[in-house]
Steps between C-alpha positions, in 0.01 A plus 500: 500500500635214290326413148402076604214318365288361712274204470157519527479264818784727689251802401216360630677431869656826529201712492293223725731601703388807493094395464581332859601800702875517421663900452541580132850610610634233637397258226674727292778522654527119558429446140701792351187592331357877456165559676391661164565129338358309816151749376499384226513136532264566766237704277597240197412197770146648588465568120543138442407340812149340354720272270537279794150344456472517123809223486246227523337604127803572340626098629208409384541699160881340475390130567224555221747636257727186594243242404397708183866482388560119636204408312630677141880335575333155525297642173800559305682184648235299358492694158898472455477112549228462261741678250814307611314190410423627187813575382630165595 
């Protein structure tokens, strides 16, 4: 089989293809994909699959961490236009 990279999104449909019923085979042979490879997206997917409904905490992690760093840019803003005035 050919050495491709695959994105994580084409992963995830190929072996739901295989979650819904589809032959192993013939997904691999319509992707040009080994079935040992198709296993082990398939094993990594099931590994990984209770990610889906942690997203919400780490969005609400990453909009935290935006407003902690928004808040010490319009810190430092205010800090480098006390200094510019200053100097003048």
């Amino acid at each position: 089989m050919k050495n491709r990279k695959w994105d994580a999104k084409t992963k995830a449909i190929i072996v739901m293809e295989g979650i819904k019923g589809k032959p192993v085979n013939e997904i691999c042979n319509e992707h040009q994909l080994s079935q040992s490879q198709y296993y082990r997206w398939r094993d990594e997917f099931f590994a990984n699959i209770h990610q889906v409904f942690d997203s919400t905490k780490k969005d609400e992690r990453l909009i935290k961490e935006n407003q902690k760093l928004k808040q010490i840019i319009g810190d430092l803003t205010v800090e480098l236009k006390k200094t510019e005035e200053l100097l003048k």
